[in-house]
C-alpha positions, -999 to 999 in steps of 0.1 A, spaced: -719 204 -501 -709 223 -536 -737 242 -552 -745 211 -582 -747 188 -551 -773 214 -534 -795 214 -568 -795 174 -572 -810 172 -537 -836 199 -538 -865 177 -550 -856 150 -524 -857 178 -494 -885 194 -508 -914 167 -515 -947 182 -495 -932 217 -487 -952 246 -505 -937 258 -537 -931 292 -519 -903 270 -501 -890 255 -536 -888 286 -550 -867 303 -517 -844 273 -520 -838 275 -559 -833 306 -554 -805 297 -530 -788 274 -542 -783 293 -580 -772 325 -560 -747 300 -544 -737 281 -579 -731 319 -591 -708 327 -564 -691 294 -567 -686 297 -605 -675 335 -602 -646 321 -579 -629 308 -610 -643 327 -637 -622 358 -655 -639 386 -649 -646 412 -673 -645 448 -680 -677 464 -692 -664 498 -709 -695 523 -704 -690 549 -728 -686 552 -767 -653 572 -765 -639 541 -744 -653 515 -765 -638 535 -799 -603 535 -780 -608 500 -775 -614 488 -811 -590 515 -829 -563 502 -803 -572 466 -810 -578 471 -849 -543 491 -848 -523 465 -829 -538 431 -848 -546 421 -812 -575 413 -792 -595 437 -772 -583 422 -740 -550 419 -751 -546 450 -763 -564 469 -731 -545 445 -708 -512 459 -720 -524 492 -724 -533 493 -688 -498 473 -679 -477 503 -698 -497 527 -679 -493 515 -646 -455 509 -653 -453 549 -665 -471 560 -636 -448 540 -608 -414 545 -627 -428 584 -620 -440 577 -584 -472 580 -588 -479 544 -570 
């Protein structure tokens, strides 16, 4: 049963339980629908300081590109440095 399936038949399951029970199985089924959904989803890089973020934007602003596509070859010509040098 996919997680949307799960959520259409809570109330059906449910009817008489406490809401204590409701709530565990809402709770459930979203945590499921989340890790169903994060299966497919892109996910993204969260830069945590300011220098990174500046880097970021001056790169992106620099290039006329994105900020992923700017950090995604950024990190590309990195890698490729580092394992032409041996450092893989």
């Amino acid at each position: 049963m996919s997680a949307s399936e799960a959520l259409l038949s809570l109330p059906m399951r449910l009817i008489g339980r406490p809401k204590a029970d409701l709530a565990f199985e809402l709770s459930l089924s979203i945590r499921n629908l989340e890790k169903n959904s994060r299966r497919s989803a892109v996910m993204g890089l969260s830069l945590k300081t300011e220098e990174a973020d500046r880097l970021a934007r001056e790169l992106s602003r620099l290039t006329g590109e994105t900020m992923t596509d700017a950090m995604t070859k950024a990190m590309r010509e990195r890698l490729e440095r580092l394992r032409a040098a041996g450092g893989e």
